[in-house]
Biopython code that builds the backbone (N, CA, C, O; Angstrom):
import numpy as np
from Bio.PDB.StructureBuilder import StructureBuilder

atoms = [
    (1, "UNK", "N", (45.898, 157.872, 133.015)),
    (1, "UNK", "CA", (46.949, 158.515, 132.264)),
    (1, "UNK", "C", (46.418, 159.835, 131.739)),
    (1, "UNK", "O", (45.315, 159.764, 131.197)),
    (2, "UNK", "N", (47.060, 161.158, 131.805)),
    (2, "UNK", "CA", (46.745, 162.169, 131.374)),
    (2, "UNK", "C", (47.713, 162.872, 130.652)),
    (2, "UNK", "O", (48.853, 162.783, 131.109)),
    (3, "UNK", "N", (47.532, 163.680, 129.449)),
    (3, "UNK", "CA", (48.584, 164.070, 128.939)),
    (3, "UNK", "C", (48.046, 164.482, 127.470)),
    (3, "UNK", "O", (46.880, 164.710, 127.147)),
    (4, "UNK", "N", (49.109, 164.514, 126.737)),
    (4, "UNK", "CA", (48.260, 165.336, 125.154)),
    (4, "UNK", "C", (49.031, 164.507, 124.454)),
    (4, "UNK", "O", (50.206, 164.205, 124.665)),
    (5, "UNK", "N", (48.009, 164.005, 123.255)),
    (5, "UNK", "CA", (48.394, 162.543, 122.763)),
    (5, "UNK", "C", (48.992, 163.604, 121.306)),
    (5, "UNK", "O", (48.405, 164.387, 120.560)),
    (6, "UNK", "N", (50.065, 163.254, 121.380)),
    (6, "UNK", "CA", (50.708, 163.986, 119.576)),
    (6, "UNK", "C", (50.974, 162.607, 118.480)),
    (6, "UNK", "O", (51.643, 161.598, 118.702)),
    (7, "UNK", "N", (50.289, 162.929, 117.394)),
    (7, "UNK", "CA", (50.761, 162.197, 116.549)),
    (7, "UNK", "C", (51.094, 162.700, 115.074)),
    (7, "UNK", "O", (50.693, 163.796, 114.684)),
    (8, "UNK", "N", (52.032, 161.636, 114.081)),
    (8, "UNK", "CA", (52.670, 162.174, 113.404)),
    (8, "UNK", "C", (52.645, 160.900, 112.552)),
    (8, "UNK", "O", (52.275, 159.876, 113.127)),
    (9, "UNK", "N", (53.036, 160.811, 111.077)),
    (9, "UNK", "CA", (53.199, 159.771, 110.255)),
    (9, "UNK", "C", (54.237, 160.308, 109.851)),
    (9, "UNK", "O", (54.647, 161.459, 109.708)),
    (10, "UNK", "N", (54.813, 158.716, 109.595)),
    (10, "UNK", "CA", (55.979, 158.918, 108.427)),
    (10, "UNK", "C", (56.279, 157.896, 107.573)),
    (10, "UNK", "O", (56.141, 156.753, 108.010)),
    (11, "UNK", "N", (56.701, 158.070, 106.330)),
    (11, "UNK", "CA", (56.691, 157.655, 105.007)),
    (11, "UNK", "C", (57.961, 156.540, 104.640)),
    (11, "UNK", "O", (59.058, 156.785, 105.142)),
    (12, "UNK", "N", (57.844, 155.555, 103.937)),
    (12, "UNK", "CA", (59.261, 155.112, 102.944)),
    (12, "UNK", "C", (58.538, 154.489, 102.329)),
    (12, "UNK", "O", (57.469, 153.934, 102.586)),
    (13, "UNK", "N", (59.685, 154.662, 100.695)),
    (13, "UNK", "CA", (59.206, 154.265, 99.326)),
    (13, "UNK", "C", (60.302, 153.308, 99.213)),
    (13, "UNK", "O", (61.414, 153.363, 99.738)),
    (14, "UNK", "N", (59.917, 152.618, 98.613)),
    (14, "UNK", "CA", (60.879, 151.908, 97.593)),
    (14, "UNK", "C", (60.370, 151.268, 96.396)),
    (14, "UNK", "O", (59.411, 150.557, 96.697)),
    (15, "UNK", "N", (60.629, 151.240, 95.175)),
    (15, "UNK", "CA", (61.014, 150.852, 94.022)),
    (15, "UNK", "C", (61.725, 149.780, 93.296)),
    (15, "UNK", "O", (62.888, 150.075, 93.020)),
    (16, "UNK", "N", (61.205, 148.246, 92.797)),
    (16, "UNK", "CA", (61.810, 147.633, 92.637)),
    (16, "UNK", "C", (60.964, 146.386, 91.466)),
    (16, "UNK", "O", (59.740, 146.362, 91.344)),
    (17, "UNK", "N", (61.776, 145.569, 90.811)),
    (17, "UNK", "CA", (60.726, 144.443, 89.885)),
    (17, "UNK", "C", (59.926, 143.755, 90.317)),
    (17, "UNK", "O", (60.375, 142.808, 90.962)),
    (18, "UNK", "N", (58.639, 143.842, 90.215)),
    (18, "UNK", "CA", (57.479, 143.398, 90.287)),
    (18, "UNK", "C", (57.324, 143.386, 92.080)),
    (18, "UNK", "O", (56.224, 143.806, 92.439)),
    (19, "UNK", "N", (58.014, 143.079, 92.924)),
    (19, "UNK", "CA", (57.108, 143.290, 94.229)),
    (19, "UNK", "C", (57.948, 144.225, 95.125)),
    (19, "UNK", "O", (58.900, 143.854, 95.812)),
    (20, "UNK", "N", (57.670, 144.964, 95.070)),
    (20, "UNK", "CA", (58.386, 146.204, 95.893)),
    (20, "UNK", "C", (57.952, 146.192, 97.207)),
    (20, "UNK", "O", (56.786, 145.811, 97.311)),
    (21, "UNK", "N", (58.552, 146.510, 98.342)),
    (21, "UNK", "CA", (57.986, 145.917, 99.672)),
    (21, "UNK", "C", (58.738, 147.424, 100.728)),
    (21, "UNK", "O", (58.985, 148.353, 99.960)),
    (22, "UNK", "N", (58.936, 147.612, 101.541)),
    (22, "UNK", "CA", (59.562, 149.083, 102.649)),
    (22, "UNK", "C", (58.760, 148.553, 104.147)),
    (22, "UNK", "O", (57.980, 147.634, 104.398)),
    (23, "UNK", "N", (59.373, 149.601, 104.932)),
    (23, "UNK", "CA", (59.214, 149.428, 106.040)),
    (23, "UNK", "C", (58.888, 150.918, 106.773)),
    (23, "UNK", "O", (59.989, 151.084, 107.297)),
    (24, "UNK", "N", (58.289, 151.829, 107.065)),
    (24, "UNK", "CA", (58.293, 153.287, 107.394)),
    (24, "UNK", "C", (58.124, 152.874, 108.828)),
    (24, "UNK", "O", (57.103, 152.290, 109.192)),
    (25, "UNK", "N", (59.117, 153.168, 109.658)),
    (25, "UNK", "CA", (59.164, 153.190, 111.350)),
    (25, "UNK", "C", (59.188, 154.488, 111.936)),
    (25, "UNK", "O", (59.537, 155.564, 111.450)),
    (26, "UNK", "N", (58.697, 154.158, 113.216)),
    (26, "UNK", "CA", (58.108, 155.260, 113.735)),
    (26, "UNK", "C", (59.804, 156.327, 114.639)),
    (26, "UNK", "O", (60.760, 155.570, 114.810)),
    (27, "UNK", "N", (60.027, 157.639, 115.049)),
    (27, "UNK", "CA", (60.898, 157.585, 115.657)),
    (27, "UNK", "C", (61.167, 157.584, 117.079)),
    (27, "UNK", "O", (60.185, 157.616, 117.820)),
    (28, "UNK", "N", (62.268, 157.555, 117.567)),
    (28, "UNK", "CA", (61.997, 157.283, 118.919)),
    (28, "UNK", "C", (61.367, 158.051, 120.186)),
    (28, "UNK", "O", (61.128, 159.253, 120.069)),
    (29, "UNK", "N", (61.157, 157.539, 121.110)),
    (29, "UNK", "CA", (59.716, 158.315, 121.688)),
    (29, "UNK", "C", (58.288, 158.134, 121.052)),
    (29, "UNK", "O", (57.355, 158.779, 121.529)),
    (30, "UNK", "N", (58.104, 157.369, 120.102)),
    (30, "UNK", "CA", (56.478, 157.075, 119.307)),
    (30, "UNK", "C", (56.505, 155.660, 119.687)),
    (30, "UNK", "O", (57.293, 154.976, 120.340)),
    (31, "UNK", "N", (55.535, 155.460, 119.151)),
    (31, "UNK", "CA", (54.729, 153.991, 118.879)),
    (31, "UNK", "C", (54.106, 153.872, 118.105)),
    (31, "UNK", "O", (53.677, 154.921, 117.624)),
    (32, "UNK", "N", (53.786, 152.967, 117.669)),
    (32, "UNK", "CA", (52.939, 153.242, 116.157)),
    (32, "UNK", "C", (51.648, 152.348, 116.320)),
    (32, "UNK", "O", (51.536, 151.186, 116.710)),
    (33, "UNK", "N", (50.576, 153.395, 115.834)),
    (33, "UNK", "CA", (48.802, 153.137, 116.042)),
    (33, "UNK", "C", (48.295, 152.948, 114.997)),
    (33, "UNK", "O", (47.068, 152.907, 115.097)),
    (34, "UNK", "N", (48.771, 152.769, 113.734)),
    (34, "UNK", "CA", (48.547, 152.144, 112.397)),
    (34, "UNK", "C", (48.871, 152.485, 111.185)),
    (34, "UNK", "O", (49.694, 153.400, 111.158)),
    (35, "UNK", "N", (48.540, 152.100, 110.189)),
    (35, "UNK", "CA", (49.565, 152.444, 108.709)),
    (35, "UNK", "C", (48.809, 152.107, 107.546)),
    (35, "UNK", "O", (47.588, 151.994, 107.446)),
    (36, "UNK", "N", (49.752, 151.951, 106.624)),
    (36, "UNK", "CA", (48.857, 151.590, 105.279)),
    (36, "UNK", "C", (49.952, 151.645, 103.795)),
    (36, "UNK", "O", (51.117, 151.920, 104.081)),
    (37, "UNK", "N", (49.742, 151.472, 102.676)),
    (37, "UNK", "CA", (50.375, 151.584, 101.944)),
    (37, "UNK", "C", (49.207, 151.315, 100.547)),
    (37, "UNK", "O", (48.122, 150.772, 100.342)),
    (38, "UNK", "N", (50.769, 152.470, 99.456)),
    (38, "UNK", "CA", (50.066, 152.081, 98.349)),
    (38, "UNK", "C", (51.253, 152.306, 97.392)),
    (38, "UNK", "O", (52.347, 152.864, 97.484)),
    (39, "UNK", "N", (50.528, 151.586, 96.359)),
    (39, "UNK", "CA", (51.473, 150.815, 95.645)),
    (39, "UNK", "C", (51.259, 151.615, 93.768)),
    (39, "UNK", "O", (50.184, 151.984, 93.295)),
    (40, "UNK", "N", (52.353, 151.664, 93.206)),
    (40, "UNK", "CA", (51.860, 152.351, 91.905)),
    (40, "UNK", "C", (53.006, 151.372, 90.736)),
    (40, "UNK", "O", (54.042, 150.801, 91.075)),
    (41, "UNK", "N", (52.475, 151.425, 89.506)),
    (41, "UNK", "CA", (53.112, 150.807, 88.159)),
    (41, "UNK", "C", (52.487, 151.479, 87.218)),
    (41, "UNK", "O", (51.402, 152.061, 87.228)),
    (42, "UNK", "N", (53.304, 151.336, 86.385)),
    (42, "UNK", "CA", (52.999, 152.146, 84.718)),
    (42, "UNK", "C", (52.180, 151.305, 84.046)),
    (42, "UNK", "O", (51.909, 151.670, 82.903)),
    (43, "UNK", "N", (51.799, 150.485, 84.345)),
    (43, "UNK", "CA", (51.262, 149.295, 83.583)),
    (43, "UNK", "C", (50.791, 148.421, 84.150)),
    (43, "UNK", "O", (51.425, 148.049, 85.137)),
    (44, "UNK", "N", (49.376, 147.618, 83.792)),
    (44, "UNK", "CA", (49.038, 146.906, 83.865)),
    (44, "UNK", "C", (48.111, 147.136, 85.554)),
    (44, "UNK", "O", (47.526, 148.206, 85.721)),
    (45, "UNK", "N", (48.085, 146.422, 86.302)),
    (45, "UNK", "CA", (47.220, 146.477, 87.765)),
    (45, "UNK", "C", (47.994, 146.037, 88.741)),
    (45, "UNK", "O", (48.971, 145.370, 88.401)),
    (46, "UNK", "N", (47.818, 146.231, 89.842)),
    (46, "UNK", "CA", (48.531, 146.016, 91.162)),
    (46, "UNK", "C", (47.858, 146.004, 92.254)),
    (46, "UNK", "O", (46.972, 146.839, 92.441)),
    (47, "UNK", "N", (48.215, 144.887, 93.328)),
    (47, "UNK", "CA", (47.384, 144.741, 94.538)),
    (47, "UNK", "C", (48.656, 144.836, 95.924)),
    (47, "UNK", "O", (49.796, 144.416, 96.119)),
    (48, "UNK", "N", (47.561, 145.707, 96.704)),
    (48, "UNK", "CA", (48.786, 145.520, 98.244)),
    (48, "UNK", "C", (48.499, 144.184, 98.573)),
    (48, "UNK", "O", (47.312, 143.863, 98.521)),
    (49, "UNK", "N", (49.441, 143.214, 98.946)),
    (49, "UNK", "CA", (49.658, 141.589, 99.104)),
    (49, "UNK", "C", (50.049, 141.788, 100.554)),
    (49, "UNK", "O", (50.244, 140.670, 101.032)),
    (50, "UNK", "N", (50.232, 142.668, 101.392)),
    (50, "UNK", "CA", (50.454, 142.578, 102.856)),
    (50, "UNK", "C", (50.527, 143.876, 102.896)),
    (50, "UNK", "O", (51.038, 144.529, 101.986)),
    (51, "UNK", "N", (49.999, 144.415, 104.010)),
    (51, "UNK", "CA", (49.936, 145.249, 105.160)),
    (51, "UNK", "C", (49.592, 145.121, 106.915)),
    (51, "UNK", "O", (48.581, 144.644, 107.431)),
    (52, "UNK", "N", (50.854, 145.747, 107.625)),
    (52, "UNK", "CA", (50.740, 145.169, 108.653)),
    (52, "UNK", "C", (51.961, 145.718, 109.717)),
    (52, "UNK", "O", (52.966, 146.284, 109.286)),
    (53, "UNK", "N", (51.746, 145.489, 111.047)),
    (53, "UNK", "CA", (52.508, 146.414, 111.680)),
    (53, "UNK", "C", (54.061, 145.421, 112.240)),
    (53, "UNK", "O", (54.120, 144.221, 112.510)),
    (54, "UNK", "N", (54.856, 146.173, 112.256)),
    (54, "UNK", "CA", (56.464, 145.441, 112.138)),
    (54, "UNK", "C", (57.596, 145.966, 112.901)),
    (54, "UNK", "O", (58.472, 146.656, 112.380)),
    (55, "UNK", "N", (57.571, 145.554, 114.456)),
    (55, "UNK", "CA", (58.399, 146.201, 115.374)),
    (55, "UNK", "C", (57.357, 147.130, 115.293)),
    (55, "UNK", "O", (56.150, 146.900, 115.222)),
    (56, "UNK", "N", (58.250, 148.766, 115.320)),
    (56, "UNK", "CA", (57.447, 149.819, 116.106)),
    (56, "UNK", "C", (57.336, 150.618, 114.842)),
    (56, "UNK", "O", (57.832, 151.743, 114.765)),
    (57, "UNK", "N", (56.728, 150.084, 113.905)),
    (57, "UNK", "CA", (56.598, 150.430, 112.289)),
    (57, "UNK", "C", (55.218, 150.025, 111.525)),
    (57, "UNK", "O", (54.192, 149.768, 112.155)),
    (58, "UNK", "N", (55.288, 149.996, 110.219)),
    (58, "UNK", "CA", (54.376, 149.174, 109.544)),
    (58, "UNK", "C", (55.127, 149.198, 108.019)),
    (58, "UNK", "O", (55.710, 150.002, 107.292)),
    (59, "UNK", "N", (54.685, 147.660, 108.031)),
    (59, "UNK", "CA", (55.640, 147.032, 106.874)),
    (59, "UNK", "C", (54.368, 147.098, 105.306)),
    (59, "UNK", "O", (53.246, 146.706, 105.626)),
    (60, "UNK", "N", (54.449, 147.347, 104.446)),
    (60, "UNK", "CA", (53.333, 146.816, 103.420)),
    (60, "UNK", "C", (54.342, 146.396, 101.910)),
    (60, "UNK", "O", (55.355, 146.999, 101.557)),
    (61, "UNK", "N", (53.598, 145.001, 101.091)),
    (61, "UNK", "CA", (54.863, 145.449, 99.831)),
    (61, "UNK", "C", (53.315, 144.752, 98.899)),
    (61, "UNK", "O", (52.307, 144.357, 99.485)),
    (62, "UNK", "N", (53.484, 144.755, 97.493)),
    (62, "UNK", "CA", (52.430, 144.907, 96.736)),
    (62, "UNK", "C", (52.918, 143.503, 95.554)),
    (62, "UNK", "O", (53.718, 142.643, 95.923)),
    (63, "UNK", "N", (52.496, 143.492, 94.617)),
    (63, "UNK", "CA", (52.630, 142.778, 93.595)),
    (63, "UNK", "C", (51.807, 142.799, 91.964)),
    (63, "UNK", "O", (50.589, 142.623, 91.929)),
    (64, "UNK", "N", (52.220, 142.918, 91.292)),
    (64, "UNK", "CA", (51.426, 143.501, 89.670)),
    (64, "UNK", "C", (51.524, 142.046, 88.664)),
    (64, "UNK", "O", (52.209, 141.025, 88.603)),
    (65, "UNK", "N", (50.672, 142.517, 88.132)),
    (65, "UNK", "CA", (50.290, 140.824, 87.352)),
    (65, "UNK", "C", (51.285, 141.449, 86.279)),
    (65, "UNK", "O", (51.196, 140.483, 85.523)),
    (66, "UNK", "N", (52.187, 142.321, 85.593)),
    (66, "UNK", "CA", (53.105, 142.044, 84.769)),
    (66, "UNK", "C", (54.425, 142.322, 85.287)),
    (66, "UNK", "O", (54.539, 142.972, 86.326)),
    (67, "UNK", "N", (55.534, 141.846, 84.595)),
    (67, "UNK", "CA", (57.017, 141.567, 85.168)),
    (67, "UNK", "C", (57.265, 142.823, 85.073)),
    (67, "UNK", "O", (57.601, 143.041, 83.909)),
    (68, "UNK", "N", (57.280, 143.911, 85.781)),
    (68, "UNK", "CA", (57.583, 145.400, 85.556)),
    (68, "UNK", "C", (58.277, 145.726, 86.709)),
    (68, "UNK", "O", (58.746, 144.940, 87.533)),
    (69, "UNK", "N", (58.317, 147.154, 86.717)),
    (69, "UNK", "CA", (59.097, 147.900, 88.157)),
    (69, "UNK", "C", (58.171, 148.164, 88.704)),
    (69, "UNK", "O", (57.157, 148.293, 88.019)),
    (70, "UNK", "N", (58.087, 148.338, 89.972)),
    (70, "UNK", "CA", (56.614, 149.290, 90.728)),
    (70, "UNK", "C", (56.937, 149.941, 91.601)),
    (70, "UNK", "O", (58.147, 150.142, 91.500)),
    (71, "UNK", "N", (56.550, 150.386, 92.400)),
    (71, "UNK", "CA", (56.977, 151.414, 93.452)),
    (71, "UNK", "C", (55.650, 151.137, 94.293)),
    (71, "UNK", "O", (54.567, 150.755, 93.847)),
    (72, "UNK", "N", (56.058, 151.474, 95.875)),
    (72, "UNK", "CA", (55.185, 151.622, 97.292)),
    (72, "UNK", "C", (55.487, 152.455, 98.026)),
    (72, "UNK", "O", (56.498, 152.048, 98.598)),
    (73, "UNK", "N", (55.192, 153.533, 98.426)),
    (73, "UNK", "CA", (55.219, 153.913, 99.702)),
    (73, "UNK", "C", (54.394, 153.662, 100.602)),
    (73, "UNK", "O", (53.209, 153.639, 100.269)),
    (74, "UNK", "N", (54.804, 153.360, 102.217)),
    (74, "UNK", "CA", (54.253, 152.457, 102.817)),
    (74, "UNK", "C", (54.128, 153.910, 104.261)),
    (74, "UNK", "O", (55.164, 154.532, 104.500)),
    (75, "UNK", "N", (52.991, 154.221, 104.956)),
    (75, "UNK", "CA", (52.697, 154.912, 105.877)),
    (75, "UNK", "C", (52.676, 154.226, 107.440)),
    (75, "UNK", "O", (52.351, 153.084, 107.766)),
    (76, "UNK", "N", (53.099, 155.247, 108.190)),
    (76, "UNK", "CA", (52.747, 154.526, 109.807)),
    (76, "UNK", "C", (52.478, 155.879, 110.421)),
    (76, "UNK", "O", (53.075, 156.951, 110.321)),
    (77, "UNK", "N", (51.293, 155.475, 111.153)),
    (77, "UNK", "CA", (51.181, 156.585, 112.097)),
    (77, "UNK", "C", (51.224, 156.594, 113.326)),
    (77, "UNK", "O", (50.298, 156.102, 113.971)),
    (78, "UNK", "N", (52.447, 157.226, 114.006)),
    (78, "UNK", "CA", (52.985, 157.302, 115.467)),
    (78, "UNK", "C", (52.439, 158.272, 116.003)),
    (78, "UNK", "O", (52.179, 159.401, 115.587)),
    (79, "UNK", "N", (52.197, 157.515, 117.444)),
    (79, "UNK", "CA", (51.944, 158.886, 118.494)),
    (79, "UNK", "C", (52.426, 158.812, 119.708)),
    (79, "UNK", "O", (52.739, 157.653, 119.981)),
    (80, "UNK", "N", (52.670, 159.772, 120.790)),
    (80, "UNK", "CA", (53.380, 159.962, 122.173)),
    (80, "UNK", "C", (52.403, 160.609, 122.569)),
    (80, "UNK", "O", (51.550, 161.290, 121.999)),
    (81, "UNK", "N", (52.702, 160.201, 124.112)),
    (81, "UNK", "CA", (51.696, 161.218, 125.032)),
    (81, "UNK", "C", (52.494, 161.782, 125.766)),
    (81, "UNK", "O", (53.213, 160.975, 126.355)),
    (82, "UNK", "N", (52.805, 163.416, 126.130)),
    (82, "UNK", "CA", (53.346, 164.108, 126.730)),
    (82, "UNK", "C", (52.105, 165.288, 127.347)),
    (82, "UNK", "O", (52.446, 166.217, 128.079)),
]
sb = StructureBuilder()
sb.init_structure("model")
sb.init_model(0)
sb.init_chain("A")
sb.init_seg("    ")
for serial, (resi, resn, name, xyz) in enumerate(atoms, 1):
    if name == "N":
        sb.init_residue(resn, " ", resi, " ")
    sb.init_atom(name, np.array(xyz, "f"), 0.0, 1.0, " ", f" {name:<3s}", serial, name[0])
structure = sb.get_structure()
């Protein structure tokens, strides 16, 4: 196979009580070669509880030891070869 490998990430957040979770997929024409996420709260501590790839995406959602709101944005990084 020969060709010029392009790649690109893309992002989704979401915001929600105590385990906030998203999905950032890749668009069409990509595939996705890996991801990651991170997770933020006003308070208290928080751990990513899954990360992992989902269809032609990557899924991650988190969880905080107090009953709060938190927020994640969750990364995937796609690439094509043209």
């Amino acid at each position: 196979m020969s060709g010029t490998l392009r790649a690109n990430y893309v992002t989704a957040s979401n915001t929600a009580f105590r385990w906030p979770s998203a999905t950032a997929t890749c668009p069409a024409g990509t595939v996705i070669a890996g991801g990651g996420g991170s997770c933020t709260s006003s308070v208290g501590w928080m751990f990513l509880n899954a990360s992992q790839p989902s269809g032609n995406g990557w899924y991650a959602s988190c969880d905080t030891e107090k009953k709060v709101t938190a927020s994640i944005t969750v990364f995937a990084l796609c690439h094509s070869i043209q």
